[in-house]
N, C-alpha and C positions, 0 to 999 in steps of 0.2 A: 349463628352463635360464634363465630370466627373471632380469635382471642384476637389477629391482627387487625381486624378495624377499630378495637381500643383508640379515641384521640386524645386521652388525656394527656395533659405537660408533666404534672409531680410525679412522682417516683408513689408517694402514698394513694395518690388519683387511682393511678394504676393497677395497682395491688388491691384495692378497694372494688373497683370495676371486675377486676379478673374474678375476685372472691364473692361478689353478687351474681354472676353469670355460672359458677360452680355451683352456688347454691339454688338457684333457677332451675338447674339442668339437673342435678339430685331430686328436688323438688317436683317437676315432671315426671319423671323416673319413679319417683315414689307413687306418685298420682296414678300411675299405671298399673302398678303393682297390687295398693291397695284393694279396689272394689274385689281382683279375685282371692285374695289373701279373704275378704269377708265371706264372697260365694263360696268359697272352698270348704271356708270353715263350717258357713248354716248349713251345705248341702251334707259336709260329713255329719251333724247334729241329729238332721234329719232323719239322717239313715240309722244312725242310733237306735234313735227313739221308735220307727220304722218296726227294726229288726227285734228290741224288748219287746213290745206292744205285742208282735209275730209269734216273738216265742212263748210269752205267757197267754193270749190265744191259743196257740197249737196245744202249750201243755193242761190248759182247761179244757177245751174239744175232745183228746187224749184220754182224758180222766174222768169223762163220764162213762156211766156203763150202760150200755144199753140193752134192754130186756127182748127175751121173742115174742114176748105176745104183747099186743097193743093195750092202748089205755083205753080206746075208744072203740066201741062197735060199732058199724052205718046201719042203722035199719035200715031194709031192704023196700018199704015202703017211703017214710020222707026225708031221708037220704038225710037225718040230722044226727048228729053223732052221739051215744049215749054211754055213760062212762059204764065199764063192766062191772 
């Protein structure tokens, strides 16, 4: 990208040249930038959504109560479960 191999003659050539090779080189530069500026962003989304999902899980899980004695009995013969 060397500004010195420029061959143009005009004075406007030139400036012209230099000012498409700056915006090339941003342009690049930006290109590299972007995909993680996108990764970045879905991956922090993710974990968002991740981490609410988590906690209104935990605080459902949390908030049931649970009883000591069972709902179900096994008869001791066919082992099928019968409600108390």
């Amino acid at each position: 990208y060397g500004l010195n191999r420029i061959k143009a003659r005009l004075k406007n050539t030139s400036e012209t040249w230099i000012a498409s090779i700056f915006l090339v080189l941003n342009l690049v530069k930006l290109a590299g930038e972007v995909p993680y500026f996108i990764y970045s962003t879905c991956r922090d989304i993710v974990a968002k959504v991740f981490d609410s999902l988590y906690t209104i899980l935990l605080k459902f899980w949390l908030s049931k109560t649970y009883s000591a004695t069972p709902k179900y009995k096994i008869d001791g013969h066919s082992r099928q479960p019968k409600p108390v």
